[in-house]
Steps between C-alpha positions, in 0.01 A plus 500: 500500500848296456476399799169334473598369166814359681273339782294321290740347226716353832112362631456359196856320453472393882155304415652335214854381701246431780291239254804371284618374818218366632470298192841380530460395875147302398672304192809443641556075503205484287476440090683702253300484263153790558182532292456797327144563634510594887267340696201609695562504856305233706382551836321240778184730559454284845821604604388890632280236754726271619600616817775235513671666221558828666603376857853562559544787249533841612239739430669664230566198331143389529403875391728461216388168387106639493595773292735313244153220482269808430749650259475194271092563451519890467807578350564562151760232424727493233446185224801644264760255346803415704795627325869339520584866613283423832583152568877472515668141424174382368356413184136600405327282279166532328297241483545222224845624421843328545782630664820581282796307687802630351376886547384434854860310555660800356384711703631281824812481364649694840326265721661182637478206375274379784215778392568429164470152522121512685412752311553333138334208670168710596488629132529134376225386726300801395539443133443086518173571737195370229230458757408837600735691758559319836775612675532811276505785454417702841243793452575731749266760587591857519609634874205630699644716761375660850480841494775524800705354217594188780324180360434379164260247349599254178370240394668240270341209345731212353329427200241228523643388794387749780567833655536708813424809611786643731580782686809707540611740769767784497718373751843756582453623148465137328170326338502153723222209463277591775196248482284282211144635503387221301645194296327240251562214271283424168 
């Protein structure tokens, strides 16, 4: 009975390293500043035809990427609130609410000056943006991952100013970017 116990508590931690870092791969270079909200994943419906997109991909991959697409229609996905816990280096905002500088720069006080210095300059932005969110924040949906645990589907939409839908492969242990599955501009 321990045993079992011990199996699945060290599944269960596993999954959650396994999408923390996925998350960190997908918003690495990107905004600091996420919506509280997740978003709903988007997918190309015309892409499961085009046999363009699958030529050159290995079957797995292809297999992979069919699976991830159907996942997004029949799986239960999860719409609960980002936490700061979840999204490290980040701040979550809700919307119609400013962001406090000096806490934030508190809390970067260990970072260089560099990182501090785009970072306080993201927060001003934030809080001076009047005409609805641009830029800003990202809403990132929650992970969708294959069942062989070796590609991942996000997709993050940059406030009013389009998204993307990417995908993620386990590559030698590490998330990479793998391939967009669809991109768009309002």
């Amino acid at each position: 009975m321990k045993n079992i116990l011990l199996i699945i508590l060290i599944s269960v931690f596993a999954t959650e390293l396994s999408a923390q870092n996925i998350i960190e791969v997908a918003l690495a270079e990107k905004s600091l500043i996420v919506y509280e909200k997740p978003a709903k994943p988007k997918l190309p419906f015309s892409i499961l035809y085009e046999k363009e997109f699958f030529n050159g991909k290995n079957k797995s991959d292809s297999l992979n990427v069919r699976e991830l697409m159907s996942k997004v229609d029949t799986l239960d996905i999860d719409y609960s609130k980002w936490t700061e816990n979840e999204l490290k280096n980040r701040i979550v905002v809700s919307k119609g609410k400013k962001i406090d500088l000096k806490k934030e720069m508190l809390k970067m006080s260990d970072k260089p000056k560099a990182e501090q210095k785009k970072f306080k300059k993201e927060i001003k932005g934030f809080n001076n943006n009047k005409s609805g969110w641009r830029n800003y924040p990202l809403s990132i949906s929650r992970p969708i991952i294959s069942n062989d645990r070796k590609m991942a589907l996000i997709t993050i939409i940059r406030g009013n100013s389009g998204g993307s839908t990417e995908l993620y492969k386990m590559e030698n242990g590490k998330w990479e970017y793998f391939e967009h599955l669809e991109r768009w501009a309002y």
